[in-house]
GUMILUM-300961 format. One record per residue: residue number from 0; x, y negated, z of N, C-alpha, C in turn. Coordinates in pm, whole numbers. Example, Ala and Ser with C-alpha at 12.3 -4.5 7.8 and 13.67 -1.06 7.14 Angstrom:
BEGIN
 finu   n.px   n.py   n.pz  ca.px  ca.py  ca.pz   c.px   c.py   c.pz
    0   1319    569    780   1230    450    780   1320    330    780
    1   1285    225    708   1367    106    714   1290     -3    787
This chain:
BEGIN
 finu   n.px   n.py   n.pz  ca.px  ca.py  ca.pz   c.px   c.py   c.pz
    0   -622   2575  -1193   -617   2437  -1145   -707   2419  -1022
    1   -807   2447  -1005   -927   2463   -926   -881   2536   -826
    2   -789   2620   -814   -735   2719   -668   -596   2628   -622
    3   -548   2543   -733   -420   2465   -680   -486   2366   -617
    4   -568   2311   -648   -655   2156   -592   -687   2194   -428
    5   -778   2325   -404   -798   2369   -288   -676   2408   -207
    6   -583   2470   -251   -454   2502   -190   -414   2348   -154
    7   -405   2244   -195   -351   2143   -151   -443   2057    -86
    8   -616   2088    -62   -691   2026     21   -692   1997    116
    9   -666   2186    157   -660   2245    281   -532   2187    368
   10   -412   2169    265   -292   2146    336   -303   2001    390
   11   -386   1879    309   -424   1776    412   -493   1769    542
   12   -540   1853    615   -617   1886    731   -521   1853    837
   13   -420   1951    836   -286   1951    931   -212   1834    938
   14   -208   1763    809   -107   1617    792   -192   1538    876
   15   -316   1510    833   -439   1432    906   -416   1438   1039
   16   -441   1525   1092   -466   1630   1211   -320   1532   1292
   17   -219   1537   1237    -73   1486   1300    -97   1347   1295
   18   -104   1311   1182   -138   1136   1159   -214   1137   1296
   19   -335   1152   1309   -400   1124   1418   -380   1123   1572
   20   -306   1262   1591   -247   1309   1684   -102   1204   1764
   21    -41   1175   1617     79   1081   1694     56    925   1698
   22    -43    920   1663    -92    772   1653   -170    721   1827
   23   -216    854   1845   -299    864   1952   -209    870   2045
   24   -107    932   2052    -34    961   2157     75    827   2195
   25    107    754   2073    212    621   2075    115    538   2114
   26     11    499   2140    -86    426   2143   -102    428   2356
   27    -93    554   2360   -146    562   2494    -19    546   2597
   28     80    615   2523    238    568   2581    322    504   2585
   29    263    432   2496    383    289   2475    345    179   2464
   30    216    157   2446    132     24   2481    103    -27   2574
   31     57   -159   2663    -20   -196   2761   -175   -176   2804
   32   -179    -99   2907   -314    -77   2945   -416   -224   2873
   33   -523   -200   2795   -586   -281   2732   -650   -318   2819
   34   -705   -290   2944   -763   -365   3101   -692   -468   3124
   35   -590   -481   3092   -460   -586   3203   -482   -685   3050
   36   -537   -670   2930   -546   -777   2858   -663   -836   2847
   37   -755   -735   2867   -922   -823   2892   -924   -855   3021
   38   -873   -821   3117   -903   -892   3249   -777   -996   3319
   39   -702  -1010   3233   -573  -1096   3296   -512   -990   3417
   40   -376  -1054   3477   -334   -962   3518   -382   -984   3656
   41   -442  -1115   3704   -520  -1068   3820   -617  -1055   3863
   42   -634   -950   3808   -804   -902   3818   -818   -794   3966
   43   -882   -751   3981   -894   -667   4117   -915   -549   4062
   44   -843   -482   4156   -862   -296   4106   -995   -270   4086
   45  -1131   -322   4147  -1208   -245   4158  -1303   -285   3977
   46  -1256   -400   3914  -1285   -451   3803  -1212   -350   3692
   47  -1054   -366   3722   -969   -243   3605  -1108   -140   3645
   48  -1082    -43   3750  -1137     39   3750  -1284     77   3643
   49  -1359    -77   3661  -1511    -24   3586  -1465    -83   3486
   50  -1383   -162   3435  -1365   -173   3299  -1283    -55   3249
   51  -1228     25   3292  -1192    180   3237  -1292    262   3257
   52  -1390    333   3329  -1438    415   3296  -1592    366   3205
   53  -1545    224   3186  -1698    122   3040  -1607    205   2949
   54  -1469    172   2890  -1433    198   2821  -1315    359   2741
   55  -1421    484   2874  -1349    601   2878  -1203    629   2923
   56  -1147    558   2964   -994    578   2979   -946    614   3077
   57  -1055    626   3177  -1039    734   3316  -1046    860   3278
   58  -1091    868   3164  -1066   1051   3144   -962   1087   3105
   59   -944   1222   3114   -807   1293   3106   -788   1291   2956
   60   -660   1258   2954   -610   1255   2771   -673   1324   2693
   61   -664   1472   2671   -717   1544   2611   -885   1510   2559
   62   -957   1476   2667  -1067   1438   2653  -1089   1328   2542
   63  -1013   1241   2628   -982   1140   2507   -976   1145   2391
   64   -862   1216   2321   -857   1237   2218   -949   1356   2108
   65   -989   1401   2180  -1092   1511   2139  -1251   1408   2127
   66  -1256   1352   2215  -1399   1218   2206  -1380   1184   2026
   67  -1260   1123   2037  -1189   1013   1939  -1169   1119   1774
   68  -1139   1221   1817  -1115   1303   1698  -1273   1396   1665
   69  -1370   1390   1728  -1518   1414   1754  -1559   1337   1599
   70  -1559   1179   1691  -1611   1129   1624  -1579   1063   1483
   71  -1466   1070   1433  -1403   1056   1335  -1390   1136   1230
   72  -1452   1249   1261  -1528   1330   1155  -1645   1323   1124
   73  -1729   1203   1208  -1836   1207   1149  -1850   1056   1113
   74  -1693    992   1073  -1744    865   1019  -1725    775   1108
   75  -1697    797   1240  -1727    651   1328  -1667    656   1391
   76  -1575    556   1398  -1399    551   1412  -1414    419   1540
   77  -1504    413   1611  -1531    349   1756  -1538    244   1762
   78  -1512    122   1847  -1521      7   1862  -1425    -79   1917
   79  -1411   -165   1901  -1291   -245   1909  -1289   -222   2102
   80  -1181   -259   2174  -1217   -258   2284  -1213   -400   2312
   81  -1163   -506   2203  -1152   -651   2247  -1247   -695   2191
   82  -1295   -697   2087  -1409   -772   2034  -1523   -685   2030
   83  -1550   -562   2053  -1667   -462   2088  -1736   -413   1891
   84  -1654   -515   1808  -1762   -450   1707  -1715   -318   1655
   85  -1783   -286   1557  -1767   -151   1486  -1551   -110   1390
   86  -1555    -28   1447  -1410    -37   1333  -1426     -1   1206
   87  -1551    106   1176  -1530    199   1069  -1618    -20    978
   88  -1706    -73   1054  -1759   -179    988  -1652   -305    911
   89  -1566   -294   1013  -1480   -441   1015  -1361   -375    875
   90  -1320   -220    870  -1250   -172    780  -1262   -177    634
   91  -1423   -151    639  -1529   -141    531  -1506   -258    468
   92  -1514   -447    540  -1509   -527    502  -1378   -566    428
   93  -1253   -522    489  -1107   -557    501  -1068   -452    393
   94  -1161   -366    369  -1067   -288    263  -1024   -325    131
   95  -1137   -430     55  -1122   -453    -24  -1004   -563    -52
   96   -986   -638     30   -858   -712     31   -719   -618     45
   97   -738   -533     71   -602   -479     75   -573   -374    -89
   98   -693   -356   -112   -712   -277   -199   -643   -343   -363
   99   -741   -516   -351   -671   -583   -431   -501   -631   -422
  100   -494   -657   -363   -345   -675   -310   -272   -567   -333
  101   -326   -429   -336   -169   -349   -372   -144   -334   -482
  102   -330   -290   -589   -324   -316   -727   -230   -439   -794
  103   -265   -519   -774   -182   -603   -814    -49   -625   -783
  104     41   -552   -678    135   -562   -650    208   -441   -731
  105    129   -305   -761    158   -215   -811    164   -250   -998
  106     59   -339  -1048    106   -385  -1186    207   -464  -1213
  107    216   -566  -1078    423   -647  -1126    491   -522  -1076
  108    510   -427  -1045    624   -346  -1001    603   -245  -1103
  109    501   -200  -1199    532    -98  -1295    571   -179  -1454
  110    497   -298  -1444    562   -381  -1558    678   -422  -1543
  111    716   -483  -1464    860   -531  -1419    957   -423  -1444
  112    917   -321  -1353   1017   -249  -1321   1044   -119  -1442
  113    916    -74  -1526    964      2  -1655   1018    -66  -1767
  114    976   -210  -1812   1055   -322  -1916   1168   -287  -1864
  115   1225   -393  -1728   1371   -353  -1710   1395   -214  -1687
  116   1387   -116  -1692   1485     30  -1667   1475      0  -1850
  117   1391     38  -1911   1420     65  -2070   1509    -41  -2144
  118   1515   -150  -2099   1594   -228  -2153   1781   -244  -2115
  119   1761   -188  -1978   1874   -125  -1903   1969    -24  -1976
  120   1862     88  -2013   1891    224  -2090   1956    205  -2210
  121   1892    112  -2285   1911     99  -2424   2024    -18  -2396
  122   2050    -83  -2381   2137   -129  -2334   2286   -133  -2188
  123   2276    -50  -2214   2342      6  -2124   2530    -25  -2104
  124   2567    -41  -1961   2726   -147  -1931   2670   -234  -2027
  125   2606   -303  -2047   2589   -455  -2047   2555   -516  -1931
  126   2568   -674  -2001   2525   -743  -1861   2404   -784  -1846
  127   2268   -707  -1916   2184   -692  -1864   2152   -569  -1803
  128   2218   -438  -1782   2241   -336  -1726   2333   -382  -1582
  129   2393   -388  -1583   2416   -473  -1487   2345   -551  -1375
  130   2305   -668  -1458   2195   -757  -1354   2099   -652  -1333
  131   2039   -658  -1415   1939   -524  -1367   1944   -440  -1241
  132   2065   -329  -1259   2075   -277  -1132   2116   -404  -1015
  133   2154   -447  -1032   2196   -538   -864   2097   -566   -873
  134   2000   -628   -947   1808   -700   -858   1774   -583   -853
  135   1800   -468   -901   1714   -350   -788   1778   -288   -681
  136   1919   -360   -627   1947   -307   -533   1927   -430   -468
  137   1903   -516   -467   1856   -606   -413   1701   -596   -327
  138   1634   -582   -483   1454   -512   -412   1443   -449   -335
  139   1578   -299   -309   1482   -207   -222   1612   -246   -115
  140   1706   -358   -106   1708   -371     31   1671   -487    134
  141   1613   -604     58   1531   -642    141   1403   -650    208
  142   1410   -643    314   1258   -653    394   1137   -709    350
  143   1023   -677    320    898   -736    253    877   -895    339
  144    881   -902    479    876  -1020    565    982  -1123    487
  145   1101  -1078    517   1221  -1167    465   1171  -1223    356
  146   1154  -1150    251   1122  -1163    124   1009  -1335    123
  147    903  -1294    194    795  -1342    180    796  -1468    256
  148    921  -1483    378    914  -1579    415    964  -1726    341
  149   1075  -1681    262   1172  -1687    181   1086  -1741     90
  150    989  -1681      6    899  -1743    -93    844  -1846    -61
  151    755  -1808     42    663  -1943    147    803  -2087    128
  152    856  -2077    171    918  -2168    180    981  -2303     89
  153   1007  -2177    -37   1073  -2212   -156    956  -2283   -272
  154    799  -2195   -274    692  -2197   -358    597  -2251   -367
  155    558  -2288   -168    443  -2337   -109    515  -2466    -70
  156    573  -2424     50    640  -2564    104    716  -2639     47
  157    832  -2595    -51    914  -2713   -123    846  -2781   -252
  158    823  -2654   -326    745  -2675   -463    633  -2751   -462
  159    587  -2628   -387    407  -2662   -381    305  -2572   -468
  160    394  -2491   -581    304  -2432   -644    182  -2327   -595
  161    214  -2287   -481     61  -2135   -469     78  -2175   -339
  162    -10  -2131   -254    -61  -2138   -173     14  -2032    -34
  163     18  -2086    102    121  -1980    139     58  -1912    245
  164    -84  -1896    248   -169  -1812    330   -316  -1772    261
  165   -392  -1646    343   -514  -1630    294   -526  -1587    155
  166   -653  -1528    135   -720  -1501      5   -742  -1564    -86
  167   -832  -1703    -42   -920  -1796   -154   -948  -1924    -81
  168   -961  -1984   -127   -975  -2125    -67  -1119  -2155      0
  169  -1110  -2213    111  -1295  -2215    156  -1381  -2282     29
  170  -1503  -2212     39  -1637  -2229    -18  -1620  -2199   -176
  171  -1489  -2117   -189  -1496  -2072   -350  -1465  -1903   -353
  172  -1544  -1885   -265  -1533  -1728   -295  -1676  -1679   -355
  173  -1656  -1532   -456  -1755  -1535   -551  -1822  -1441   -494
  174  -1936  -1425   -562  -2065  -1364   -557  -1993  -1185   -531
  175  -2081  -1159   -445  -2012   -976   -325  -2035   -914   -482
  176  -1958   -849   -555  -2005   -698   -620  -1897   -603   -606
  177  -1771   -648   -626  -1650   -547   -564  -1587   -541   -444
  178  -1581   -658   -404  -1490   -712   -333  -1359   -727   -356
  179  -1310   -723   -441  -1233   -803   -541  -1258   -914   -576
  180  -1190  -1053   -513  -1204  -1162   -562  -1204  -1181   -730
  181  -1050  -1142   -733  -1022  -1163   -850  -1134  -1133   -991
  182  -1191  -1011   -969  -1258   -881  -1077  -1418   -936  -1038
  183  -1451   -992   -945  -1596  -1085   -897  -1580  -1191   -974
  184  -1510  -1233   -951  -1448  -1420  -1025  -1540  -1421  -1225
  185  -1414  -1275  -1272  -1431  -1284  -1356  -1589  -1239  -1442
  186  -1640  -1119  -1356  -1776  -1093  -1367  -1895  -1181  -1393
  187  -1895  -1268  -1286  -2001  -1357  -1246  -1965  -1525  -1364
  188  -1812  -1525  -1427  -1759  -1624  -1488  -1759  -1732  -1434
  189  -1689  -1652  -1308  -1669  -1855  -1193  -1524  -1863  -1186
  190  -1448  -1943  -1313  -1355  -1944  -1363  -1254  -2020  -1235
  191  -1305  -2108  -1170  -1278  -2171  -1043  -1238  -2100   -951
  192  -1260  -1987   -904  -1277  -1904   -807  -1159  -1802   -850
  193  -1196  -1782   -972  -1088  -1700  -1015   -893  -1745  -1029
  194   -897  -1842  -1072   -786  -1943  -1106   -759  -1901   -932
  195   -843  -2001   -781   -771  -2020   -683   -741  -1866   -601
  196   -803  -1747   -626   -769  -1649   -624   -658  -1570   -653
  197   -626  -1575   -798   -539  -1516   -847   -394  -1682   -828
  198   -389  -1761   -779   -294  -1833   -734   -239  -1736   -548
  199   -329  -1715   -505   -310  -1654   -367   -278  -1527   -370
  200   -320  -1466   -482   -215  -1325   -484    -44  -1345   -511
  201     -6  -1420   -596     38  -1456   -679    236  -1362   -566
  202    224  -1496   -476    336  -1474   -338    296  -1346   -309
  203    192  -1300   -264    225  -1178   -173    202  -1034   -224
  204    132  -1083   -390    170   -935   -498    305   -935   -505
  205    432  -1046   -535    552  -1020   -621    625   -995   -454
  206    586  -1006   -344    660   -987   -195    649   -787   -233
  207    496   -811   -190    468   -661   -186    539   -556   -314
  208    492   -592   -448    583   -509   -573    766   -465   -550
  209    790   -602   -490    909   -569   -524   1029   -452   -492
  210    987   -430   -365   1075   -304   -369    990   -162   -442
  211    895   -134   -510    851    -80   -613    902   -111   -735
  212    923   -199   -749    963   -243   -917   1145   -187   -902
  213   1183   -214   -810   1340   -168   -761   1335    -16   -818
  214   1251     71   -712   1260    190   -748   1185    215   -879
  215   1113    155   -968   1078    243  -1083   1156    170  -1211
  216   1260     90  -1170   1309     26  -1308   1455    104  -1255
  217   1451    144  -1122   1644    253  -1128   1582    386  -1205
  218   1457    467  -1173   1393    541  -1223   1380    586  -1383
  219   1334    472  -1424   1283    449  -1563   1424    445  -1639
  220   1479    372  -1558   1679    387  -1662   1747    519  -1687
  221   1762    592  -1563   1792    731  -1544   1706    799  -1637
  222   1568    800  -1596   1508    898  -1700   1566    867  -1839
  223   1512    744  -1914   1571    691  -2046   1724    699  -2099
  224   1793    698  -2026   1911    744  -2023   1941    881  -2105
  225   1899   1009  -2021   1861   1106  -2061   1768   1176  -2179
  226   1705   1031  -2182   1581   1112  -2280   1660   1054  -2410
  227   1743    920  -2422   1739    899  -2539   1926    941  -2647
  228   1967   1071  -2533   2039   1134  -2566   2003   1263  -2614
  229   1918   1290  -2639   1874   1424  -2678   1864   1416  -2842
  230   1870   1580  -2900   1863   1579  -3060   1765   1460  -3122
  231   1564   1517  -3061   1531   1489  -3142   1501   1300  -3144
  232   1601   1252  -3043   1621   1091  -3102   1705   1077  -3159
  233   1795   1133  -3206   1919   1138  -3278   1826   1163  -3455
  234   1790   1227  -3439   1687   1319  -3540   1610   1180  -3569
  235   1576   1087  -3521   1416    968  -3511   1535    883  -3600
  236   1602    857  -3513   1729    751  -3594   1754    786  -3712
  237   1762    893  -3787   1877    953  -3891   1766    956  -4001
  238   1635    954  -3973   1523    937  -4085   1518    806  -4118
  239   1566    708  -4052   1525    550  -4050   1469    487  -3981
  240   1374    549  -3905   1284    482  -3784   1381    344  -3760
  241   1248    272  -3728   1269    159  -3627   1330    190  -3516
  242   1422     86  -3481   1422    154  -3355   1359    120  -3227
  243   1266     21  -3274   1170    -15  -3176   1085     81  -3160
  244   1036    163  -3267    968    272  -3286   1017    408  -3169
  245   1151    425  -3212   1200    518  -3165   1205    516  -3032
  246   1266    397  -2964   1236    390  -2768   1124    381  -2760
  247   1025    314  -2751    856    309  -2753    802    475  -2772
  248    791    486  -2884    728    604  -2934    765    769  -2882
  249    897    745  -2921    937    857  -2861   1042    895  -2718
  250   1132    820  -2718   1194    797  -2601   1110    844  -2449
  251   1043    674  -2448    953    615  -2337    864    702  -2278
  252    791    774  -2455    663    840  -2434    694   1000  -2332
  253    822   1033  -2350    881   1149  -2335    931   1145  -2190
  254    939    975  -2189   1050   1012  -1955    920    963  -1939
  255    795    961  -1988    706    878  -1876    604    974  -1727
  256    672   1095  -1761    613   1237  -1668    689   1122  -1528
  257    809   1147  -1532    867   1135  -1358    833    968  -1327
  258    831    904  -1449    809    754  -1393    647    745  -1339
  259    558    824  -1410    428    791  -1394    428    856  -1252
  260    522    946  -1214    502   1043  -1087    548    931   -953
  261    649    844  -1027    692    767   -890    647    635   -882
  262    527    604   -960    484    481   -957    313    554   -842
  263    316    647   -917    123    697   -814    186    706   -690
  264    334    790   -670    396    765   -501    411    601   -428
  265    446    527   -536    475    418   -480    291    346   -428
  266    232    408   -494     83    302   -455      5    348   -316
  267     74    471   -311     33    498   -133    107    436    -80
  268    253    392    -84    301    285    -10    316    202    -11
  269    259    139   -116    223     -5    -92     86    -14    -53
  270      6     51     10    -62     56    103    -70     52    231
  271     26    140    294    128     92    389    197      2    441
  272    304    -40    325    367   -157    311    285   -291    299
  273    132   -294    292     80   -414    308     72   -442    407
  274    113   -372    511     86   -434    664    148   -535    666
  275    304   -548    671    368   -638    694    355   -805    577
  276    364   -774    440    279   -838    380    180   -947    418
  277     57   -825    474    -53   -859    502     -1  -1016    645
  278     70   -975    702     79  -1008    828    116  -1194    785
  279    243  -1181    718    322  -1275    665    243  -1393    566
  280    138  -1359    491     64  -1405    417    -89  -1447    506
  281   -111  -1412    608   -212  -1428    648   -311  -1328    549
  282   -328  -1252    531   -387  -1191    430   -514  -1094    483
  283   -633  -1122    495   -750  -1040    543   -780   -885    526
  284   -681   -824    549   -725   -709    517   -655   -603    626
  285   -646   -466    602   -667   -386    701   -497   -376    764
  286   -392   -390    649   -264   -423    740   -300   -533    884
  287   -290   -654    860   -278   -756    960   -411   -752   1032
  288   -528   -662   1048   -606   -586   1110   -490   -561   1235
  289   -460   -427   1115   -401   -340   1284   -268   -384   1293
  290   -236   -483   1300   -156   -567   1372   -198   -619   1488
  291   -288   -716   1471   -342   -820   1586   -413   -663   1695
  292   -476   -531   1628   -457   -439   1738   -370   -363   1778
  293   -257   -407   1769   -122   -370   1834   -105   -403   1917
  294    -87   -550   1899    -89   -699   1972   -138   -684   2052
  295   -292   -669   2077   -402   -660   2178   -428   -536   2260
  296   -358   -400   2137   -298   -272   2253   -462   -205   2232
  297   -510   -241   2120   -687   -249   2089   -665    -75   2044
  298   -669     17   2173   -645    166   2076   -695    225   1984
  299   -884    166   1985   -948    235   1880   -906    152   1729
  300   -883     51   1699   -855    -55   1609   -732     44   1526
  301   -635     50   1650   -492     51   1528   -545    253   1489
  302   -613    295   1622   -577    504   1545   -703    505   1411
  303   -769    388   1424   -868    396   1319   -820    336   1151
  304   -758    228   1197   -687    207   1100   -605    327   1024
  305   -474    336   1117   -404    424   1049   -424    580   1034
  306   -537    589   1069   -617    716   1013   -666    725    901
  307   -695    565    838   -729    539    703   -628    515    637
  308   -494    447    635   -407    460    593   -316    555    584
  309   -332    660    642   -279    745    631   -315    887    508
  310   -515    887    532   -547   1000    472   -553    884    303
  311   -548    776    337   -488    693    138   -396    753     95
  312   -338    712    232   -138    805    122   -119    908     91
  313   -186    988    158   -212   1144    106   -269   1225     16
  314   -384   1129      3   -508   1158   -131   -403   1090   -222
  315   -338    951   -236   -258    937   -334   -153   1063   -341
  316    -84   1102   -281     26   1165   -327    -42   1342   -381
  317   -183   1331   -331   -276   1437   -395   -327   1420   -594
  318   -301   1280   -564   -373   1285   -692   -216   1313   -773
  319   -125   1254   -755     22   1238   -828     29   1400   -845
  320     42   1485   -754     62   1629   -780    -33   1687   -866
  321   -188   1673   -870   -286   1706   -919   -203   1646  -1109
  322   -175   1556  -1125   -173   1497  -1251    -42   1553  -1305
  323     47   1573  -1215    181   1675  -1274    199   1804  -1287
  324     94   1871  -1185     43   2005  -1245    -18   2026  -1348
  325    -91   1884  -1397   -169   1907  -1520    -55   1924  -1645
  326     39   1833  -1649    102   1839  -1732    184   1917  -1704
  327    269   1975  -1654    305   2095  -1626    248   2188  -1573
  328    188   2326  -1657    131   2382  -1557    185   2473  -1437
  329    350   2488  -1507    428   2569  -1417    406   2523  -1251
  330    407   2415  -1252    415   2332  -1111    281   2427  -1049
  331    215   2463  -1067     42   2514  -1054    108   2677   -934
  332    210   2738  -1031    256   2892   -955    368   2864   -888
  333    382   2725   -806    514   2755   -766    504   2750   -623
């Protein structure tokens, strides 16, 4: 196990290495010189000029990116070029909002989405097999934006029930220990804080889950499908078992290898997938970050960002392999 873990350490270096590399390179080629946005566009050459070599960009690419990839091994992922502060600082702050937000988007999409596949399975050409699949072909083909605008509209604006921007409501955010509103709220027992919190996840967890819950309730059916054709459920039935017993216990317990495998895949991307989310919700965290440095063409902002989003999705899809080699150890020699 210990020589498979390193075999797959090493192989994140190179992914990294690219993440970084093409981030750096779309950044410098397809964006607007970030001079022509801090100085308006009529500024005088001789101003671009010292506002590029304040901000290194008279040097030759290579340089560039070698500066940038320098220092990002040692932690310090540069400075904004529009607002001058720290990135690795402003990330630090923003992480935890994104962090909460996928958790929670990742528990409606594994509850949602394993209830319905098993109830799918066991029921199966019905017309809850049926509905079922069409809302998950539904989930994974609409757009998280669409989705979310769509809610806003229907939840916040017509209804009124939740709230259709932001984290928490001013002057009720709780005492710093996670940064988790929600998991602070409940700590400190500022039941207030907690309630207007968990109302503001509410829209942009079930935006974000949903094309997750799509893919692990088509998932969870297929597997169950399969699993609950085999002898020894035939065998569970023919003793008397419940048969609540029997899907639960043995069924469920038996497909939950590939579901548990595509729910740890899905939480690196809904890490990802919070950008847009993030954006739509007003939501403080490191998606709608490196947005507004898109926007602003802010190069150190967005390669710092998605240098962190990137080596997430990877350590996630590290840990998913790490946990299926465990249970299989064959996976370990292959």
């Amino acid at each position: 196990m210990a020589n498979y873990i390193i075999r797959r350490l090493l192989l994140l270096i190179p992914i990294l290495l690219g993440v970084s590399l093409a981030t750096f390179v779309v950044m410098h080629a397809f964006t607007t010189d970030p001079t022509e946005i801090i100085l308006g566009q009529h500024a005088t050459a001789e101003k671009v000029a010292a506002l590029r070599i304040e901000l290194g960009l008279n040097k030759p690419i290579y340089v560039q990116y070698w500066d940038y990839l320098s220092s990002a091994l040692q932690g310090d992922l540069g400075r904004s070029v529009i607002t001058k502060t720290s990135i690795t600082a402003e990330l630090v702050k923003r992480f935890p909002a994104t962090v909460e937000l996928s958790l929670v988007a990742m528990i409606i999409a594994s509850v949602v989405g394993i209830v319905a596949g098993v109830i799918s399975a066991v029921k199966q050409n019905s017309v809850w097999d049926y509905g079922t699949m069409v809302a998950a072909l539904l989930g994974v083909s609409m757009p998280i934006f669409w989705l979310g605008l769509m809610m806003i509209i229907l939840f916040s604006v017509i209804l009124g029930w939740f709230p259709a921007s932001g984290r928490i409501g001013i002057g009720l955010e709780p005492e710093h220990i996670t940064g988790l509103y929600v998991l602070d709220a409940l700590m400190t027992g500022n039941l207030s804080s907690f309630w207007d919190a968990f109302k503001h996840l509410v829209l942009p967890g079930i935006a974000l889950g949903a094309y997750s819950a799509a893919i692990i309730a088509r998932m969870t059916r297929a597997t169950m499908l399969e699993t609950i054709r085999q002898d020894y459920i035939r065998t569970a039935r023919a003793k008397g078992l419940k048969e609540r017993v029997v899907i639960v216990k043995h069924a469920l317990r038996n497909a939950l290898i590939p579901i548990v495998t595509v729910i740890g895949l899905q939480l690196g991307q809904l890490m990802a997938g919070a950008v847009l989310t993030e954006t739509v919700f007003s939501w403080p965290g490191i998606g709608s970050y490196v947005v507004d440095g898109i926007m602003a063409s802010d190069y150190p902002r967005v390669q710092g960002t998605v240098l962190l989003i990137g080596t997430i999705y990877v350590l996630a899809n590290l840990a998913v392999d790490i946990m299926y080699s465990y249970l299989d150890p064959r996976i370990q020699h292959s």
